[in-house]
DOZANU-297397 format. One record per residue (C-alpha): x, y, z; residue number from 0. Coordinates in steps of 0.001 Angstrom, whole numbers. Each point is the difference from the previous one (the first is absolute). Example, Ala and Ser with C-alpha at 12.3 -4.5 7.8 and 13.67 -1.06 7.14 Angstrom:
% residues 2
((12300; -4500; 7800); 0)
((1370; 3440; -660); 1)
This chain:
% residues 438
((-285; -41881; 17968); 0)
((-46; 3835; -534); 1)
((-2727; 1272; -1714); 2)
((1611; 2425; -3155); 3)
((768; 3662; 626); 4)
((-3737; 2052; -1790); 5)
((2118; 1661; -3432); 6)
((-2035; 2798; -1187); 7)
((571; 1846; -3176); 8)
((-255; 3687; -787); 9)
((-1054; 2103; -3272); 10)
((979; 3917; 813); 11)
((-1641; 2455; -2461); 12)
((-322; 4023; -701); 13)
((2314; 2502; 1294); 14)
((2669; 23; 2785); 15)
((-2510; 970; 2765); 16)
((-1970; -3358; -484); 17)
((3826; -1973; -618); 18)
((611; 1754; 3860); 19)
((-2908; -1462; 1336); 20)
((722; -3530; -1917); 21)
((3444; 354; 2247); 22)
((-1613; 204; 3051); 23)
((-2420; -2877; -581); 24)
((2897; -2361; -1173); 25)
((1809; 1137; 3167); 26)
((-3086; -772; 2426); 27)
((-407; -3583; -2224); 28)
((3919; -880; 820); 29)
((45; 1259; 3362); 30)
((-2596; -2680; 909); 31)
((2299; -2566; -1760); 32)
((-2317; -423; -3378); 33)
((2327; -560; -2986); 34)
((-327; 2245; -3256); 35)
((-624; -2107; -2998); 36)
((1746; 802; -3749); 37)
((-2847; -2004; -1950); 38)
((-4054; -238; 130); 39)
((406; -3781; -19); 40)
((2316; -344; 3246); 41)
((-2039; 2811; 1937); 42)
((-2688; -1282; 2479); 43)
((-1743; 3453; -325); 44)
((344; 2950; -2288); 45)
((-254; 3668; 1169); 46)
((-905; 2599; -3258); 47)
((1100; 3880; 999); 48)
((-1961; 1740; -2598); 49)
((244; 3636; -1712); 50)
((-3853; 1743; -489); 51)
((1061; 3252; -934); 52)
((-860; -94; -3629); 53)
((-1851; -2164; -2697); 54)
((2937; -1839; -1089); 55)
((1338; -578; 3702); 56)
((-3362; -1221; 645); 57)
((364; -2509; -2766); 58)
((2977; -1136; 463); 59)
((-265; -1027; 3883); 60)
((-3299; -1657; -918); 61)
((2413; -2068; -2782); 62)
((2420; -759; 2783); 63)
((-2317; -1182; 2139); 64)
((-2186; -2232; -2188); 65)
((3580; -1720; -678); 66)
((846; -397; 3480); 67)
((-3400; -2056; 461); 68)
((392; -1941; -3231); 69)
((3817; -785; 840); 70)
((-568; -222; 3980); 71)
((-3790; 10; 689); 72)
((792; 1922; 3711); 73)
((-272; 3617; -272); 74)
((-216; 2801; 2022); 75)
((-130; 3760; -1362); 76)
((1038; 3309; 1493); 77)
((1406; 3252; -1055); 78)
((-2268; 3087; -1482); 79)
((-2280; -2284; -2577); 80)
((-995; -1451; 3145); 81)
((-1035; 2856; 1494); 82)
((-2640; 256; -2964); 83)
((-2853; -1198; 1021); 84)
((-697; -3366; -1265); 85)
((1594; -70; -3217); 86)
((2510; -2817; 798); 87)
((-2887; -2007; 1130); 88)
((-2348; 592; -2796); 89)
((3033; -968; -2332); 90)
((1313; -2965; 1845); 91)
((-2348; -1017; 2833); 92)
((2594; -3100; 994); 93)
((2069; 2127; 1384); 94)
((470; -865; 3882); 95)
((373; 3531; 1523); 96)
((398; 3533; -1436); 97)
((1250; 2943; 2143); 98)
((1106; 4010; -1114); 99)
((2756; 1325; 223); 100)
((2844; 35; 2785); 101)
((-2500; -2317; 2060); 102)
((3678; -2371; 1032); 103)
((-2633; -1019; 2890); 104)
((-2849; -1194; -2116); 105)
((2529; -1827; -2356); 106)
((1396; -1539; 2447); 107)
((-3474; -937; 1679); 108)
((-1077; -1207; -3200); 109)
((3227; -2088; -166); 110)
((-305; -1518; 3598); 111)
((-3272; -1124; -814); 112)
((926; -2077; -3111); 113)
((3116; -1011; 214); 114)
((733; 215; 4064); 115)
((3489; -1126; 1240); 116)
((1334; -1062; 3120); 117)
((2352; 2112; 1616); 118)
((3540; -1027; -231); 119)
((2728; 1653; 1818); 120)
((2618; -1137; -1941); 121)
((-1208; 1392; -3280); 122)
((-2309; 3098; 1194); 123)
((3427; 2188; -1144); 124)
((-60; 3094; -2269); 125)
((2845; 2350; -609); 126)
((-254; 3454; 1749); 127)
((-277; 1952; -3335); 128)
((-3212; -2354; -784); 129)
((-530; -1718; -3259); 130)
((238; 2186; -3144); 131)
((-966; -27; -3441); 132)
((2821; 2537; -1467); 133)
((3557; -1445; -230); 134)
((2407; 733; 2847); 135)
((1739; 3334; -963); 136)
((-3714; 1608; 3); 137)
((-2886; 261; 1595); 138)
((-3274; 2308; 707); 139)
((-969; 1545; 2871); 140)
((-3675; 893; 246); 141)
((-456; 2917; 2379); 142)
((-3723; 445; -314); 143)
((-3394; -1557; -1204); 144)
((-3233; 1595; -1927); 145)
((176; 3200; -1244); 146)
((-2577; 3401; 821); 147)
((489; 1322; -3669); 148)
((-3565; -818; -2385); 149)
((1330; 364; -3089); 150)
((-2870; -809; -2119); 151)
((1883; -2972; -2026); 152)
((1270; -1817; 2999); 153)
((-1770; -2336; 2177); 154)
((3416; -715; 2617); 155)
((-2054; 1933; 2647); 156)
((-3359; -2281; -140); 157)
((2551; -3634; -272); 158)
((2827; 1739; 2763); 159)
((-1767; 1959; 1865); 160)
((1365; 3460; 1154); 161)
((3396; 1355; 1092); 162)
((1428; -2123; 3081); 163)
((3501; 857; 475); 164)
((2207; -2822; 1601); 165)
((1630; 964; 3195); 166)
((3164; 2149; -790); 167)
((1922; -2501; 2395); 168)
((-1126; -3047; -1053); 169)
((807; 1181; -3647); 170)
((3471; 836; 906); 171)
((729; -3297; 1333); 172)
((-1233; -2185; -3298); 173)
((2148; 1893; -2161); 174)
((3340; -668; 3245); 175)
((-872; -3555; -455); 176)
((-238; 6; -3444); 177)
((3444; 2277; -365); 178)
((1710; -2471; 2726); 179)
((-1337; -3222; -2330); 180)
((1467; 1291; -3374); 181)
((-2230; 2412; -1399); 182)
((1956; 2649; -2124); 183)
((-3009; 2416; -897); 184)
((-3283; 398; 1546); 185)
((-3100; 881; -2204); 186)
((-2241; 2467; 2068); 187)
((-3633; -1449; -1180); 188)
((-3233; 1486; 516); 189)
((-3438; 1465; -1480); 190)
((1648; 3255; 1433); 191)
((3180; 430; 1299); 192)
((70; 3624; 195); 193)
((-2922; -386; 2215); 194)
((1021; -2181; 2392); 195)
((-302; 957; 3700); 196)
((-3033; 2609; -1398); 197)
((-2612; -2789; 2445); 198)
((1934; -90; 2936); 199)
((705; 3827; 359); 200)
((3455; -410; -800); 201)
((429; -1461; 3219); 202)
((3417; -542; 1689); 203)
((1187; -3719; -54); 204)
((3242; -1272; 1268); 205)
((2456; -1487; -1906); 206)
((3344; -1696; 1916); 207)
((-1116; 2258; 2781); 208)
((187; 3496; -1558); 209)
((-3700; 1399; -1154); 210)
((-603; 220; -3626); 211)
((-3356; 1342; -1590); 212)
((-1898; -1845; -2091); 213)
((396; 2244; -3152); 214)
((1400; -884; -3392); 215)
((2999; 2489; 303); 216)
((954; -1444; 3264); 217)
((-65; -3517; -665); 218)
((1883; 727; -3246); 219)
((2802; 1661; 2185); 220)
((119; -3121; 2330); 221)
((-224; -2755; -2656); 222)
((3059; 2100; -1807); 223)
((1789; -761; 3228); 224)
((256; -3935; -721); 225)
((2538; 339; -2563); 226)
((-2085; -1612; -3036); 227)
((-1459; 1412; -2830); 228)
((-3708; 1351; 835); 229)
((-2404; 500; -3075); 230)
((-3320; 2213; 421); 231)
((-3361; -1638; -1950); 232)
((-3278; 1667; -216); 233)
((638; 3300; 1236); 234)
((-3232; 2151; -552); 235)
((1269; 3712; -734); 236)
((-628; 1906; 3269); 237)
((2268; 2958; 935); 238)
((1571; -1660; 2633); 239)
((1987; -2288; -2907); 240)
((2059; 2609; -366); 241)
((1713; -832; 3653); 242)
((1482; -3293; -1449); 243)
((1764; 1437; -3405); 244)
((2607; 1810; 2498); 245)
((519; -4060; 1745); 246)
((670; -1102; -3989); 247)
((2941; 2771; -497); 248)
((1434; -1024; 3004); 249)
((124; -3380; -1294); 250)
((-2107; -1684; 3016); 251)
((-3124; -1702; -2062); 252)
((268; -225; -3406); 253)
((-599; 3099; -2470); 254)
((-3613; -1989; -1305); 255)
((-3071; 1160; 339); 256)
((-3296; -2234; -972); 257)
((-3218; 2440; -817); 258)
((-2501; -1069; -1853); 259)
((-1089; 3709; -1222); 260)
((-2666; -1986; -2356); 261)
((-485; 3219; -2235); 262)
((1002; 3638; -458); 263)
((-3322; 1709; -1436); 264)
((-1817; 1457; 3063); 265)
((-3429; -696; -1189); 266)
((651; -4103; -328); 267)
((2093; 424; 3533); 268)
((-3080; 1298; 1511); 269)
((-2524; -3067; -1559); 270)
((2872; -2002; 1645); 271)
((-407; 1486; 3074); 272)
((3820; 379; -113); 273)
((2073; 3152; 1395); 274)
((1923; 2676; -1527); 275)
((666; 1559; -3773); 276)
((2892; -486; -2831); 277)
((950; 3656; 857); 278)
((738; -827; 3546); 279)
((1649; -3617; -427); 280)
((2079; 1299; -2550); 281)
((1399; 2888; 2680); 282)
((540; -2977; 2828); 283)
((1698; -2015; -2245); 284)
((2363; 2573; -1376); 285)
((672; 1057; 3726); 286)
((725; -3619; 834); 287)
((2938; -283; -2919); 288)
((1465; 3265; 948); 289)
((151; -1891; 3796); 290)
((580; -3312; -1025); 291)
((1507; -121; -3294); 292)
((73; -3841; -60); 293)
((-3541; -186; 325); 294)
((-1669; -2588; -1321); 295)
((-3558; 388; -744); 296)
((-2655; -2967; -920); 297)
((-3440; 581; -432); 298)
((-3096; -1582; -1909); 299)
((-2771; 1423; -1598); 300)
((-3522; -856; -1365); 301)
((-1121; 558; -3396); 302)
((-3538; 26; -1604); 303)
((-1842; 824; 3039); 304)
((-3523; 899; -580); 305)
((-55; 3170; -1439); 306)
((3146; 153; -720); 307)
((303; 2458; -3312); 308)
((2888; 100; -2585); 309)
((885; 3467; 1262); 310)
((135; -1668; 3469); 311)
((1893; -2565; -1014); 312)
((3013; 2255; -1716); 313)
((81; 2142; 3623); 314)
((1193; -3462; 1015); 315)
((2359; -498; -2717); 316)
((1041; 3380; 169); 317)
((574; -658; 4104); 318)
((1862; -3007; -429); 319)
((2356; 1808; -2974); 320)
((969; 2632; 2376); 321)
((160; -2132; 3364); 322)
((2822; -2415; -1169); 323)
((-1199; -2553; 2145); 324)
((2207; -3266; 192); 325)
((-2570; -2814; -8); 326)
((-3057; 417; -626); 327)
((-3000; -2249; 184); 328)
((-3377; 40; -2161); 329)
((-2855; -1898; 95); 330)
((-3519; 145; -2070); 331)
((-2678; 934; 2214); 332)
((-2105; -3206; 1131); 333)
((-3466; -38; 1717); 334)
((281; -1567; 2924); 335)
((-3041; -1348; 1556); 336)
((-984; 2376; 3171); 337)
((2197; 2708; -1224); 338)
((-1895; 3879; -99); 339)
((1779; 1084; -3873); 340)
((-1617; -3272; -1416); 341)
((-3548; 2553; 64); 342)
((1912; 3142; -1402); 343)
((-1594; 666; -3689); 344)
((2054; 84; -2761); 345)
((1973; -2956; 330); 346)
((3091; -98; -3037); 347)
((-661; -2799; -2679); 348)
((2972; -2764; 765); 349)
((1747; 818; -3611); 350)
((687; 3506; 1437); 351)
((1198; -1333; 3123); 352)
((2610; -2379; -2198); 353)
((1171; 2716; -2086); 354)
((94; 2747; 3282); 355)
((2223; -2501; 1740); 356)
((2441; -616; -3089); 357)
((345; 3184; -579); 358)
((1122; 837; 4011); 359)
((2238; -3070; 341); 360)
((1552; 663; -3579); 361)
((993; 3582; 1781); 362)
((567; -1503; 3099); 363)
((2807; -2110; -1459); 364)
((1613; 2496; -2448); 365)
((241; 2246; 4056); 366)
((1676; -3293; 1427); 367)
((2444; -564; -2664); 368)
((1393; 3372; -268); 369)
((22; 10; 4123); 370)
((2352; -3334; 140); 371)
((1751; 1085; -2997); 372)
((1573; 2341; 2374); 373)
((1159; -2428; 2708); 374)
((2245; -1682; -2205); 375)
((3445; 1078; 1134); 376)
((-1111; -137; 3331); 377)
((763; -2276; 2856); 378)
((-2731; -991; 2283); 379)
((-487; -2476; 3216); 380)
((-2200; -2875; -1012); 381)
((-1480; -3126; 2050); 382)
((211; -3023; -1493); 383)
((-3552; -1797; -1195); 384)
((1241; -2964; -1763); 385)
((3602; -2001; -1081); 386)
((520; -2755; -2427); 387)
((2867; -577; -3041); 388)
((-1062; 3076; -1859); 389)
((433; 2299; 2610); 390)
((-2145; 1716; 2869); 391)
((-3275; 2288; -526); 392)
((215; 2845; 2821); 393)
((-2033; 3057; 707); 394)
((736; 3347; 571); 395)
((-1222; 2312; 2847); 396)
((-2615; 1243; -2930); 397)
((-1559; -3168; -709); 398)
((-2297; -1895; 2191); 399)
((-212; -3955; -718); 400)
((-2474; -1553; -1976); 401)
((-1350; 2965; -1580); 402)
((3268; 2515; -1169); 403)
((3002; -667; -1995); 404)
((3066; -1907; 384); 405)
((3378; 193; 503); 406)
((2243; -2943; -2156); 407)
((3333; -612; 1011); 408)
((1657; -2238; -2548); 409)
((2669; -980; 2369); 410)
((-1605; -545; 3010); 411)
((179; -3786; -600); 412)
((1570; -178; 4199); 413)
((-2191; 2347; 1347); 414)
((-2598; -1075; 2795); 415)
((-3299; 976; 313); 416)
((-410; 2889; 2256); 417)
((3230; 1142; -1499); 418)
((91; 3630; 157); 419)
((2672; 1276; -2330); 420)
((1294; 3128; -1961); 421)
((-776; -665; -3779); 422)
((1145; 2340; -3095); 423)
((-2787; 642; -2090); 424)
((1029; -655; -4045); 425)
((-3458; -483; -1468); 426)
((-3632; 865; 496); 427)
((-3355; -253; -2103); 428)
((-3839; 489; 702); 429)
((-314; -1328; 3759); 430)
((3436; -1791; 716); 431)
((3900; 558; 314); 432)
((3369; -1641; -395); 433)
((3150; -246; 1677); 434)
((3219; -1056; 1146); 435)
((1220; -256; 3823); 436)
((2314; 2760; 945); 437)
């Protein structure tokens, strides 16, 4: 008698970097013919991808994996909290194994060890694309790890690691064999995108025989080529960010730019060790429209740094009034343990920090409702997220999924997902709109 195919199950936390290297894991475990398991209690193992990068992250992978013992018992830990020192020990010594981040080898060592199968030819089979988190119609593509940036409330650097660009090549052909398995948009993920290639020089790679460089600007131009939609995340301001607006207006990636500017008063910038002043973003961004007049910009920011005055504060009100930005992210600022601003002095008493970030997302939305006020009337291109008897929710080329608006169309009842269609826009209110199909 056959002895049972090992099932293990998977928990994939934190942001779409760590969900990327969840992928790859799941498409290593399948490849060798283990089976992915829907439930704690049919799983022979459990494997925890955790988040570290603030308090709450912290907590809430230490949550998930004190479940996974008390439900399964088996556990083994990776991702950044595991790149913490001994944290996940000291909290739940049980645990089998713990690895950092995108260690696929050390999982999958750890998993060998404790759950070892015998090779079988017949089910050692994965699909070219590899397994994937995101539905079908979408998918990331991380083109780098680590980051060389300090800024003084991050701690990516000291869990990632430094800038290390993924061949330009090797890049190129994920996102073919994700294009030629389905995928309808690709999500350019990293802790830098606009830096990517800055490691290797630049250097030329190949891609279907002709040389590309590994540069942001370049790869944008060649991923445009694949006939999906291509979305930009986490593009840190440099001047060369300016090459890509011209790709948007010609309608080969998709007029969307991530930054995370983080603030506009040059004094808290510099404490952040982040670049450039309100004056000067304010002049790119203006240039940008006047290129790309569909431009679609999404940034976060942080608000009650330490230090952080009321006057300092309303530059950043006063930034975001006159930017117009589309979406826009804020967050209270959290120590996070290892991280250089936790010593600043001055730190802002946590009502403040409350009332600061009401008082920027109360502006924020008055900005986004007057901006999709203005789209009704138009028609736009969707894709397709979801159907069922009510209709279909879509997004537009300005809204990335799972964190901007959406796009209902109450009679897309036959629609598929991955659907892209042209929708009339008849309604609109703080982050989402309504329509009809053309």
């Amino acid at each position: 008698m056959n002895n049972p195919v090992p099932k293990v199950g998977f928990v994939s936390l934190g942001c779409p970097k760590a969900t990327v290297d969840s992928e790859h894991i799941l498409t290593r475990l399948r490849a060798e013919g283990y089976l992915i398991s829907d439930t704690y209690q049919d799983a022979d193992l459990v494997v925890v991808n955790t988040c570290g990068f603030i308090d709450s992250a912290v907590e809430e992978s230490l949550d998930a994996i004190g479940e996974a013992l008390a439900e399964n018992g088996r556990v083994i830990v990776t991702g950044c909290l595991g790149a913490k020192g001994d944290v996940v020990k000291d909290a739940h010594p049980k645990v089998l194994a713990v690895t950092g981040p995108h260690q696929t080898d050390e999982v999958m060592e750890a998993v060998h060890h404790y759950l070892p199968k015998p090779h079988d030819p017949y089910t050692d089979l994965v699909p070219p694309q590899g397994i994937r988190l995101t539905p079908k119609h979408y998918a990331y593509l991380k083109i780098s790890e680590g980051c060389n940036h300090r800024c003084t409330f991050c701690i990516i650097p000291s869990l990632r690691g430094d800038l290390v660009s993924r061949p330009v090549g090797e890049v190129m052909a994920e996102a073919q064999s994700l294009v030629d398995s389905g995928v309808k948009e690709l999500l350019v993920i990293s802790q830098d995108t606009s830096a990517y290639g800055v490691d290797v020089k630049y250097r030329t790679g190949f891609w279907g025989g002709r040389p590309l460089r590994t540069r942001m600007t370049e790869l944008a131009a060649a991923l445009g080529s694949l006939g999906v939609w291509v979305r930009l995340h986490y593009v840190y301001p440099y001047p060369h960010v300016d090459e890509v607006i011209p790709l948007m207006a010609q309608g080969k990636i998709l007029p969307y730019l991530d930054i995370p500017f983080q603030h506009a008063n040059q004094r808290i910038l510099k404490l952040m060790k982040r670049p450039g002043s309100s004056e000067n973003v304010l002049a790119r961004i203006k240039q940008w429209r006047e290129i790309c007049p569909e431009l679609t910009l999404r940034s976060t920011f942080i608000v009650g740094f330490p230090g952080e005055t009321e006057e300092e504060f309303e530059e950043l009100l006063d930034f975001i009034e006159e930017a117009q930005l589309d979406r826009v992210g804020a967050f209270i600022y959290s120590p996070v343990e290892g991280a250089v601003a936790n010593e600043l002095p001055d730190p802002v008493p946590p009502e403040v920090q409350e009332e600061r970030l009401a008082r920027l997302m109360w502006l924020q939305e008055e900005i986004s409702e007057e901006k999709l006020k203005l789209k009704i009337g138009k028609t736009l291109t969707v894709l397709v997220d979801e159907v069922d008897e009510e209709g279909a929710i879509a997004r537009s080329f300005a809204d990335a999924p799972e964190i901007d608006g959406q796009v209902y169309i109450n009679d897309g009842q036959h629609l598929n997902v991955g659907d892209r269609v042209e929708v009339r826009i008849t309604d609109s209110d703080t982050h989402d709109l309504w329509g009809e199909l053309v």
